[in-house]
C-alpha positions as CSV (number, residue, x, y, z in Angstrom):
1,X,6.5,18.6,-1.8
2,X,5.4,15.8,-4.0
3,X,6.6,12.0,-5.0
4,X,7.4,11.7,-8.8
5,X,8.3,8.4,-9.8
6,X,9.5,7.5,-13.0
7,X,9.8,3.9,-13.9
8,X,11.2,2.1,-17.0
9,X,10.9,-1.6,-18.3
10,X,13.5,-4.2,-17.9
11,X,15.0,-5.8,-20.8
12,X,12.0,-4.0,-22.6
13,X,14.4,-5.0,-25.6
14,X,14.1,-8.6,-25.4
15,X,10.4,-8.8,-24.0
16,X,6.9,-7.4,-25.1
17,X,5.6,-4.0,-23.4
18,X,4.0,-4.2,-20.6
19,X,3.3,-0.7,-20.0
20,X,-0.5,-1.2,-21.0
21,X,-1.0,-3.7,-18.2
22,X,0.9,-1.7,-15.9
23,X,-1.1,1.7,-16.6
24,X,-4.1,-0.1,-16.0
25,X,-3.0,-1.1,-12.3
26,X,-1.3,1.5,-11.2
27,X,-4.5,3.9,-12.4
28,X,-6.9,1.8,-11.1
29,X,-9.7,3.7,-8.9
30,X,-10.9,3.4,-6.2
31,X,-8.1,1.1,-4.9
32,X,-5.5,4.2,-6.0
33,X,-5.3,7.1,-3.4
34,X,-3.3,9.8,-3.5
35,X,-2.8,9.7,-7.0
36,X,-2.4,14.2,-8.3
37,X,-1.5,12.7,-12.2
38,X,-2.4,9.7,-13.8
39,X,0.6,7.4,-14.8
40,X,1.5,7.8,-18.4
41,X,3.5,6.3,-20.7
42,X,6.5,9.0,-21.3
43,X,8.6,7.6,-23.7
44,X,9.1,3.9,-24.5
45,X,8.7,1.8,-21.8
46,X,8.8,4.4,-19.4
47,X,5.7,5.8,-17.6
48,X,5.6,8.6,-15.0
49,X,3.0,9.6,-12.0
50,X,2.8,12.2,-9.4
51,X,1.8,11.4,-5.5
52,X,0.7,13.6,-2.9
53,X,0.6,11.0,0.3
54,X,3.8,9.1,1.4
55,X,2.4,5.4,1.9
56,X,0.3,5.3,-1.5
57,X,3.8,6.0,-3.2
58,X,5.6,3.3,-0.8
59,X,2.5,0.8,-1.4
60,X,3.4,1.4,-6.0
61,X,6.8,1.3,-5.2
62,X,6.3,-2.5,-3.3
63,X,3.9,-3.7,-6.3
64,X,7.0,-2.4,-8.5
65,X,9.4,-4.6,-6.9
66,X,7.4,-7.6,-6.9
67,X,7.0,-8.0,-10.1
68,X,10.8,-7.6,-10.5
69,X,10.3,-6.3,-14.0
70,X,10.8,-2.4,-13.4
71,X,13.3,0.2,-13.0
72,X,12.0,2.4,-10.3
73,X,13.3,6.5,-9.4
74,X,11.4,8.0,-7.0
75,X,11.6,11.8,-6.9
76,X,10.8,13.8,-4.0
77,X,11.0,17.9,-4.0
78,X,8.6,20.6,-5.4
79,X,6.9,20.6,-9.1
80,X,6.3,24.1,-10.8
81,X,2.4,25.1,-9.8
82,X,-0.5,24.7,-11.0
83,X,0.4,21.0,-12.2
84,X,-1.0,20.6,-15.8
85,X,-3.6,18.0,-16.7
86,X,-0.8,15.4,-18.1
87,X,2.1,14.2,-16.5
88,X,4.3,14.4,-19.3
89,X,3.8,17.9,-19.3
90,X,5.0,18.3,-15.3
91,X,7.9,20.4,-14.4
92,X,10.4,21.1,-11.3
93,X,12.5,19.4,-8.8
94,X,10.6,16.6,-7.9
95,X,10.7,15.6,-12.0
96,X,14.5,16.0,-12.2
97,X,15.0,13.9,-9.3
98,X,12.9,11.3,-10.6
99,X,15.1,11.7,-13.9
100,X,18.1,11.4,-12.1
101,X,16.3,8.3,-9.5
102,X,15.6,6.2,-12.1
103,X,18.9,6.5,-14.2
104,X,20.7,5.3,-11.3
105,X,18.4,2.6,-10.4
106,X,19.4,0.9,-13.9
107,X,23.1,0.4,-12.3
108,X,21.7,-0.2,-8.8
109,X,21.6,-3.9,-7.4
110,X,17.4,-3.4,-6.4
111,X,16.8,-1.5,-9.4
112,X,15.2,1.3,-7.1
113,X,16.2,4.3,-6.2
114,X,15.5,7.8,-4.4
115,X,16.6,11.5,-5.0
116,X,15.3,14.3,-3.4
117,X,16.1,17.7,-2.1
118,X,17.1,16.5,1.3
119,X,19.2,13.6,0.2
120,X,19.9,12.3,3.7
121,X,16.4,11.7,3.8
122,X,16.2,10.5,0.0
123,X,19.3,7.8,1.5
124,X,17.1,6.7,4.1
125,X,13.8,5.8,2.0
126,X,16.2,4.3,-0.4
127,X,17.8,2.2,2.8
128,X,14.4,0.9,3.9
129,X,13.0,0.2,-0.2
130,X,16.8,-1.6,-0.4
131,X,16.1,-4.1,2.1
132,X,12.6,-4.7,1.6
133,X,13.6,-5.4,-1.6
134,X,16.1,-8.0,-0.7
135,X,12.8,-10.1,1.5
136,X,10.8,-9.5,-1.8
137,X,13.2,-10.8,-4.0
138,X,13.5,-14.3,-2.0
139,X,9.3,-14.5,-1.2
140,X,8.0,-17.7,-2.9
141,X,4.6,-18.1,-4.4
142,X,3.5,-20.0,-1.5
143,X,4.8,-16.6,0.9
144,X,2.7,-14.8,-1.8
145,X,0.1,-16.2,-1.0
146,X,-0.2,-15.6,2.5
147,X,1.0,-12.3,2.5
148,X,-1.5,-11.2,-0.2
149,X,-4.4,-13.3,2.4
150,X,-2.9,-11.0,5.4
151,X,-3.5,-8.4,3.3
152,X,-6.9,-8.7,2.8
153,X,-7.8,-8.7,6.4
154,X,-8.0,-12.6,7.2
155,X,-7.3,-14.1,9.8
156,X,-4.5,-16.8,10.3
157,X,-6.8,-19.3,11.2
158,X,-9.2,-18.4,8.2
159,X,-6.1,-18.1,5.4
160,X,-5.2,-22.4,6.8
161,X,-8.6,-22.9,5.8
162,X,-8.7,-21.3,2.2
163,X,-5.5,-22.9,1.5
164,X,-6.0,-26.2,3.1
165,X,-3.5,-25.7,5.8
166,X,-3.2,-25.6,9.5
167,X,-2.8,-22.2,11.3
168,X,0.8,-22.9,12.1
169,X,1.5,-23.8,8.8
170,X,0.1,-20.1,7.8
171,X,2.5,-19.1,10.5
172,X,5.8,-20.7,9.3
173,X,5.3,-19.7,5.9
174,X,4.2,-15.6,6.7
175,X,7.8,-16.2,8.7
176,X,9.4,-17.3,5.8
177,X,7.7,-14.9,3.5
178,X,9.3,-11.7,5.7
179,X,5.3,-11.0,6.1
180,X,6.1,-9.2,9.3
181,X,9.3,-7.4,8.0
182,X,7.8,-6.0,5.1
183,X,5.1,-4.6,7.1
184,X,7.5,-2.7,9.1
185,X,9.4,-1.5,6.3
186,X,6.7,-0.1,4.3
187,X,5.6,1.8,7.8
188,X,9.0,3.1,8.2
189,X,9.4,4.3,4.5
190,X,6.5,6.2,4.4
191,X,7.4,7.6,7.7
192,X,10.7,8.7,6.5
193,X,9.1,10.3,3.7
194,X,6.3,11.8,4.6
195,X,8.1,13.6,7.4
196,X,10.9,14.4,4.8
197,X,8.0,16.1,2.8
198,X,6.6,17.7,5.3
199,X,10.5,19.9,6.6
């Protein structure tokens, strides 16, 4: 099995397309593993990728959702073999899904959502990505901050000092930020799917 996900622009309508900017992230190597397709522009302002490993396709999903800009359908099932060269071209379960993923996320209150051939376990990715969304959603750009430091590998003590605060400070705020929550939930997602994959 494979990870689809199809993703469309908010209020593309109303605002200028950012699918350029977006297909340069999202395709950017080396940072990008487990990437089988490139992300394309499908139609619109929609692009489409395929994934092969559970936690790269839980870590796009996360830069998705904070930019709070996207609609996000993630498909999970099989894709007709060999995979052709474009993504646009891809066929099979995992695509429909996506289809069907994304559609739904337009009336969903996170604007993600998850279908896949085992749909209790496409209900329990789209539990964890729900609630991770909902700490997203209220981060600040302070929160931002940190988290993106913790990221990176620094050290409490050394992200007080880049940002001119104390170590307890960095604490409060990574609190605040749902540092620690997120952290879990992206472990737990990718769990959940790779092990749904992998049935």
């Amino acid at each position: 099995m494979v990870f689809v996900l199809t993703v469309d622009q908010r209020g593309s309508r109303s605002m200028t397309d950012l699918v350029p900017e977006l297909l340069n992230t999202l395709n950017r190597r080396p940072r990008r593993t487990g990437l089988l397709r490139k992300f394309e522009r499908t139609a619109g302002d929609e692009v489409q990728g395929v994934l092969s490993e559970a936690r790269a396709t839980i870590d796009v999903i996360v830069e998705l959702l904070r930019s709070d800009t996207w609609y996000v359908g993630l498909g999970i099932g099989d894709v007709a073999q060999p995979l052709p060269r474009s993504t646009r071209a891809g066929s099979g379960d995992a695509f429909v899904h996506a289809r069907e993923a994304v559609n739904r996320a337009k009336s969903s209150p996170h604007h993600v959502n998850v279908v896949g051939t085992d749909a209790r376990v496409a209900e329990q990715v789209e539990t964890v990505l729900w609630l991770m969304a909902s700490v997203l959603r209220r981060r600040s750009e302070r929160g931002w901050a940190v988290a993106d430091l913790l990221a990176e590998g620094l050290t409490r003590r050394e992200i007080g000092v880049k940002l001119g605060i104390s170590q307890s400070a960095v604490t409060q705020r990574a609190q605040a930020a749902g540092v620690a929550e997120e952290q879990r939930g992206r472990v737990l997602a990718a769990q959940l799917l790779g092990a749904g994959a992998a049935a």
